[in-house]
N, C-alpha and C positions, 0 to 999 in steps of 0.2 A: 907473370910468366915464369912456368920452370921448366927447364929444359938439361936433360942431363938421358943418358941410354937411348940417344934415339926414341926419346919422350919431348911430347912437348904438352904443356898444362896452361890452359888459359881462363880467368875468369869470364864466367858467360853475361852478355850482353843480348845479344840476339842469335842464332842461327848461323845469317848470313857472313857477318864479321867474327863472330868467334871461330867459327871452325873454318874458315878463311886463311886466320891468322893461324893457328895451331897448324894448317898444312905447310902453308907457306914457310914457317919456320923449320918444315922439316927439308923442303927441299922438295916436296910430291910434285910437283908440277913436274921437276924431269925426269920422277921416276916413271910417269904416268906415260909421259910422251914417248916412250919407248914399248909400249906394251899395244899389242893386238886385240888381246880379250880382256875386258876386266867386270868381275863379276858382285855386285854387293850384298851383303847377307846379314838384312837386319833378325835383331828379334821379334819372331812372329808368333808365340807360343801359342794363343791363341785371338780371338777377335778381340781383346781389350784393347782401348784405345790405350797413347801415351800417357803418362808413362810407363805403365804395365809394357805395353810396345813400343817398340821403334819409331818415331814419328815420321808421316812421309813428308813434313813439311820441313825436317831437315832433311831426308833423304834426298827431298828433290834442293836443295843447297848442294848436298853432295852432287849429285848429276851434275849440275851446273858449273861446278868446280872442276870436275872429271872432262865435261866436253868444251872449257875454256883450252886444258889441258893437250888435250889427247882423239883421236880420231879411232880408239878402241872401238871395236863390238863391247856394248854394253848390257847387262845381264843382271837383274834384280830376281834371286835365288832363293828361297824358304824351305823349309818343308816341318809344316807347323805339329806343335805334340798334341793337339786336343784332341783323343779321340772320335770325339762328336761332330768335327768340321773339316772339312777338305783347304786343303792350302788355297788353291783360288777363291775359296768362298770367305778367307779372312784375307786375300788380296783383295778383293770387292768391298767387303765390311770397310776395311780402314784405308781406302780410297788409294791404294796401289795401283789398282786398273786404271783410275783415272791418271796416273801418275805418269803409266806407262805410256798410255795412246796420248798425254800430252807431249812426251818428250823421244817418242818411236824408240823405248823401250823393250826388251824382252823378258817378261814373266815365267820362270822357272820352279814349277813343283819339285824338289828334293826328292820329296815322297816314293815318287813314281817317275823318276828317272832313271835312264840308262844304266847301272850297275858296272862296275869293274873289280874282281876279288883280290886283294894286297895280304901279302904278308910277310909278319918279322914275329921271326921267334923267340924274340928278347922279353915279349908280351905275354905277361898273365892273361889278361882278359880277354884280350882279344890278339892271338895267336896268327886268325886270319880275322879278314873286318870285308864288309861288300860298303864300296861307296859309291857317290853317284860319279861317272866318266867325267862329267863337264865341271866339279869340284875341283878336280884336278889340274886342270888346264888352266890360262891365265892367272892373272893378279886377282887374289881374294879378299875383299875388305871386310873384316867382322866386323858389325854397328850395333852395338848392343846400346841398350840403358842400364844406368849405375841403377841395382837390385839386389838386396839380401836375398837368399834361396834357404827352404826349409833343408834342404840333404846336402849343397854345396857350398853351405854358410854365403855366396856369393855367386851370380848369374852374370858373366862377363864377358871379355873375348875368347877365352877358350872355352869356356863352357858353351856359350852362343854355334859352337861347332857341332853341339849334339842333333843342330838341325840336317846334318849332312843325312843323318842315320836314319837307311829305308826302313819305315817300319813291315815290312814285309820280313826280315830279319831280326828286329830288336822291338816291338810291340810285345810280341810274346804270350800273348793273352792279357797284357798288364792294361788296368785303363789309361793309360797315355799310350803315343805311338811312340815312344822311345822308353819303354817302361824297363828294356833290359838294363836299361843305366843306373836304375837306381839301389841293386843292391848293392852296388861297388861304385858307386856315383865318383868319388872323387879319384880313384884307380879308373875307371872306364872313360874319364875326362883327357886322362892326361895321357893314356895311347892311343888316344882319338887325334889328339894333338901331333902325336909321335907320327902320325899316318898324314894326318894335315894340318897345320898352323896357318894362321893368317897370315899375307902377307902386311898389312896395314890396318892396326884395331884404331877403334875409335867409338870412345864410351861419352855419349851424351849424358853428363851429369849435371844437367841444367837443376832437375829435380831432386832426382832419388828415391828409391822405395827402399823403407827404413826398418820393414817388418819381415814379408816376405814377397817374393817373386810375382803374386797373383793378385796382390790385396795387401790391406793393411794401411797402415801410415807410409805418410810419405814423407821424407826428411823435412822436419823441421828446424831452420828455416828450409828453405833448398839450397842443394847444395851449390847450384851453381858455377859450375867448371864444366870446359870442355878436353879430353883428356885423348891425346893421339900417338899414335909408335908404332913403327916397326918393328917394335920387341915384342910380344901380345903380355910375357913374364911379366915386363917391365910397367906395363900395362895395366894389368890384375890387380899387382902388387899396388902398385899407387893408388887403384882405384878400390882395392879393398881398405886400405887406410882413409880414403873420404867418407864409407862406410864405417870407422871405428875401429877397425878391427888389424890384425897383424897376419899378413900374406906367411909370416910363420905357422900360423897356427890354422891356414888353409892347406890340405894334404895336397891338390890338385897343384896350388902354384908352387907350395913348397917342393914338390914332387918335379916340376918342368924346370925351379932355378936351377942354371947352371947347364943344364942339357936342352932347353929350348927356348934360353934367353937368360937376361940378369933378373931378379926383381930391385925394386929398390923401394923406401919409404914413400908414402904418402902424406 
């Protein structure tokens, strides 16, 4: 176990006791119990199963965790980038519906949600930004999977935020529904952030994708750790270094240390 920035790092075993142990060290249990909504937002880019996705069979660990906890309104949130698929239809694919009506869940398209327009004019990219209303409200948990990315060298807790973005605004013509992101990928990550950060990331790094986001190799061995914080920076940062690499020389995290968290080594 490491434990240091409101990080907690555990080697993985299963599921249930790893991410168990990683919250409990942080103390969530009474952050949870305090909260009215709390809303969880894995990665759902498209119908791939884990580890390309989120898995719902830790997700549903998470639930369990959450309603030992807490008497929240509970809110499983997406709004996936494949052009070619509707977010419920990769909630069905990778067995979220079932997920849901086991545990009286609510199923939340990003996509095609409610809209609220924010702005701060400290922002390049995005000056003003439409998110969805219910984003905003409660406790936000990003659940990503440890993944290299072809344009963000890494796909993590704050990038996992780009699902917030309606594509009604940021598809743009591009073949993804968040296609506006990628000509400034790692500047458009990180006022996205500015607008909303997680309150609680939590990077399943049982696995790993070693290549890219969609495909490719998967870390060999696996990696193995379960990696949780309420810093998402702090977050990144570590979990870009399981990945190999130096949250230095990621623009997006280098870009949020210090104004939306610490990073720290992996």
């Amino acid at each position: 176990m490491d434990q240091t920035q409101n990080l907690s790092v555990e080697r993985f075993s299963n599921w249930p006791e790893t991410l168990g142990t990683c919250l409990d060290r942080l103390g969530i249990g009474k952050v949870l119990k305090r909260r009215k909504l709390i809303i969880i937002k894995p990665n759902l880019v498209n119908s791939s199963p884990f580890p390309i996705t989120t898995s719902p069979d830790m997700v549903r660990v998470l639930v369990e965790y959450i309603r030992r906890h807490s008497k929240a309104r509970l809110i499983i949130a997406e709004g996936c980038g494949d052009c070619h698929l509707e977010t419920p239809e990769v909630f069905s694919s990778l067995g979220y519906d079932y997920l849901a009506r086991e545990y009286g869940l609510e199923l939340v398209d990003l996509n095609h949600a409610p809209l609220v327009r924010l702005k701060n004019h400290a922002c390049r990219v995005f000056p003003e930004i439409f998110l969805p209303r219910i984003a905003l409200k409660g406790f936000l948990i990003s659940v990503p999977v440890l993944k290299r990315h072809s344009l963000a060298q890494v796909t993590l807790a704050m990038k996992n935020m780009m699902g917030l973005a309606p594509p009604s605004h940021y598809q743009q013509g591009g073949k993804w529904k968040k296609a506006f992101f990628h000509a400034r990928m790692d500047r458009s990550i990180f006022e996205l952030n500015l607008y909303r950060t997680p309150d609680l990331s939590i990077i399943d790094a049982s696995v790993g994708m070693a290549e890219y986001h969609l495909g490719g190799r998967t870390c060999d061995p696996p990696v193995q750790r379960m990696v949780a914080g309420l810093d998402p920076v702090a977050v990144d940062s570590y979990g870009a270094g399981l990945l190999g690499l130096s949250w230095k020389d990621i623009p997006h995290i280098s870009m949020a240390h210090s104004i939306l968290g610490r990073a720290c080594s992996g």
